[in-house]
C-alpha positions in Angstrom: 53.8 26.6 -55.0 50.7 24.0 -54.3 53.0 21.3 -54.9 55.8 22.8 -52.2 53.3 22.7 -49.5 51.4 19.5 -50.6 55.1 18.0 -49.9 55.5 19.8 -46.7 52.4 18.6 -45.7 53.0 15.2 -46.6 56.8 15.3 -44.7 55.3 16.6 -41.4 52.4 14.0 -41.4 55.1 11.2 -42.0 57.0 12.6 -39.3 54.4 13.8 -36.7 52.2 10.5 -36.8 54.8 8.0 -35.9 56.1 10.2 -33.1 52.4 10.3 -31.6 52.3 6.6 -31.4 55.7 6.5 -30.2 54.6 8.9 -27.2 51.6 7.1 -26.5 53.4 3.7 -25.9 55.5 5.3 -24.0 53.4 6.3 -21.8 51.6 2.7 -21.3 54.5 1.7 -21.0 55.2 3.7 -17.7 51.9 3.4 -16.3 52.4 -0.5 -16.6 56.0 -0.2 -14.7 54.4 2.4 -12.1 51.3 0.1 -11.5 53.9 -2.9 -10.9 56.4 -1.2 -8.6 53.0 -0.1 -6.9 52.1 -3.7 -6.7 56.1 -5.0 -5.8 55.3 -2.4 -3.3 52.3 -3.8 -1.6 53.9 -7.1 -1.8 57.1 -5.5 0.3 54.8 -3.9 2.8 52.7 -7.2 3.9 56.4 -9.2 4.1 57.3 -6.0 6.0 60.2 -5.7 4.2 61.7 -2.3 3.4 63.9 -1.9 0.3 67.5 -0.7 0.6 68.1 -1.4 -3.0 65.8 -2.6 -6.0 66.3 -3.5 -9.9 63.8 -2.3 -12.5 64.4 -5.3 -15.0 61.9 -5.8 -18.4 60.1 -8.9 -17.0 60.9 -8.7 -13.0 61.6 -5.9 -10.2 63.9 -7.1 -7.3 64.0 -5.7 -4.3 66.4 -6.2 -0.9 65.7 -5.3 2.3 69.6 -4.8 3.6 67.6 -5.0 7.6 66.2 -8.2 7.3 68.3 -9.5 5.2 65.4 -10.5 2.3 65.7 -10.0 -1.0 61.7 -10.5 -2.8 61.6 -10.9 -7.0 58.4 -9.8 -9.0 57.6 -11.4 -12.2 55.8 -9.3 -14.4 54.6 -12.5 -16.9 52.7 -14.2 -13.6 52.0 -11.4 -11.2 51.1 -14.3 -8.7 54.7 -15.6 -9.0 56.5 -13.8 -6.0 60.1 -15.1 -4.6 61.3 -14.3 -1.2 64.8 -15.3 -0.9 65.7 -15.4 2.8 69.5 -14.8 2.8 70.4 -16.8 5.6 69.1 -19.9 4.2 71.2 -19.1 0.9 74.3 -21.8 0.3 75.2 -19.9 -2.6 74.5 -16.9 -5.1 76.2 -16.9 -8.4 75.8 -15.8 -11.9 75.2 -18.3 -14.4 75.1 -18.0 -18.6 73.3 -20.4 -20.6 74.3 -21.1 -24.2 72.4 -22.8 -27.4 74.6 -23.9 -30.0 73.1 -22.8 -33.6 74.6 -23.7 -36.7 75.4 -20.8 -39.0 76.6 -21.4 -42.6 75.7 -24.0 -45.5 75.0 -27.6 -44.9 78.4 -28.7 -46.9 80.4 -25.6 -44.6 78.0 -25.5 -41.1 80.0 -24.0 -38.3 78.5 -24.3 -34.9 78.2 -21.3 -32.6 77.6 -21.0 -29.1 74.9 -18.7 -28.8 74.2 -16.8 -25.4 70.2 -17.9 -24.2 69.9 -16.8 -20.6 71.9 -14.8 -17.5 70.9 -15.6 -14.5 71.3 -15.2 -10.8 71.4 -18.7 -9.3 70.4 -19.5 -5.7 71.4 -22.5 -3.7 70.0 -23.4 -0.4 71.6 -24.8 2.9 68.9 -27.1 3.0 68.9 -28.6 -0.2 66.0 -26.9 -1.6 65.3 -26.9 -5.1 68.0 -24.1 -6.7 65.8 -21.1 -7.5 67.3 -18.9 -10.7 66.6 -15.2 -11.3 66.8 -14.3 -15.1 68.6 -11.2 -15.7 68.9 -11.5 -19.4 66.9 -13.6 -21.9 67.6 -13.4 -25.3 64.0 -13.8 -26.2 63.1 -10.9 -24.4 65.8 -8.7 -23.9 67.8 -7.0 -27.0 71.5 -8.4 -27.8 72.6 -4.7 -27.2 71.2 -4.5 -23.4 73.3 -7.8 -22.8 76.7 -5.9 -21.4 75.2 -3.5 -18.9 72.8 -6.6 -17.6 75.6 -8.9 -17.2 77.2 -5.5 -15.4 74.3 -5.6 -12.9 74.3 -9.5 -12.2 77.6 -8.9 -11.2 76.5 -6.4 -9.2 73.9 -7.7 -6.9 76.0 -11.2 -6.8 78.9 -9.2 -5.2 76.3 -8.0 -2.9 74.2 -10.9 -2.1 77.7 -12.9 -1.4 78.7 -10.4 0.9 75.5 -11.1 3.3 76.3 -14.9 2.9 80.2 -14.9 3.6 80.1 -12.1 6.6 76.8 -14.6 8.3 79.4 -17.5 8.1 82.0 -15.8 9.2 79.7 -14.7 12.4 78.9 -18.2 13.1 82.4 -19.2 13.0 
């Protein structure tokens, strides 16, 4: 009978622990997204911007104000890196994939692969600015099984960011 519970014991330690630490990084996990969408926030309110639409991403928050016609990008990595895309200077928005090759197989049978590194939403400038890109996906931060719904998204917001930049063209026109 001592034996029965000593296993029980055991099973629901094995089982309870892991869930405690699982629940605990989640939860500093949320705090550090709250404290940068508080920040992204701040950042919005002293542009006076006012988001009609915003992206939670694992490394970046972006945010447009549909009004003014602004769309602002957080970077988590260097929370002094903040973009404010003016859509009326915008040439052109477009999603963009960058691929590595890597070689996979034997030396005498090496097939080379192309091998999906970033997608990103690039930004070209009517005044020939330097190109700004906005990484959706990174395969050295984000997992291989996120990659479909975050090409779905930078589909998304180019549909909607080339819709400001057409209809302003067609206005001037």
């Amino acid at each position: 009978m001592s034996t029965i519970i000593i296993a029980l014991l055991i099973t629901i330690s094995s089982i309870t622990i892991p869930l405690i630490f699982i629940l605990i990084a989640r939860k500093k996990s949320k705090k550090r997204y709250e404290k940068f969408l508080n920040l992204f926030s701040q950042e919005g309110s002293k542009q006076e911007l006012s988001f009609s639409s915003q992206e939670l991403l694992k490394s970046r928050i972006i945010g447009l104000d549909g009004l003014r016609q602004t769309l602002l990008v957080f970077d988590f990595e260097n929370a002094g890196n903040i973009i404010c895309i003016a859509m009326a200077e915008v040439k052109n928005c477009m999603a963009e994939k960058k691929y590595d090759s890597i070689v996979i197989g034997t030396e005498r049978k090496a097939i080379i692969e192309p091998h999906l590194r970033n997608i990103d939403l690039k930004f070209s400038f009517k005044n020939n600015a330097e190109p700004v890109s906005v990484s959706f996906y990174d395969s050295n931060v984000n997992s291989i099984y996120e990659m479909a719904e975050l090409e779905t998204k930078v589909k998304t917001w180019e549909a909607v960011l080339s819709k400001m930049i057409f209809k302003e063209e067609k206005i001037r026109v």
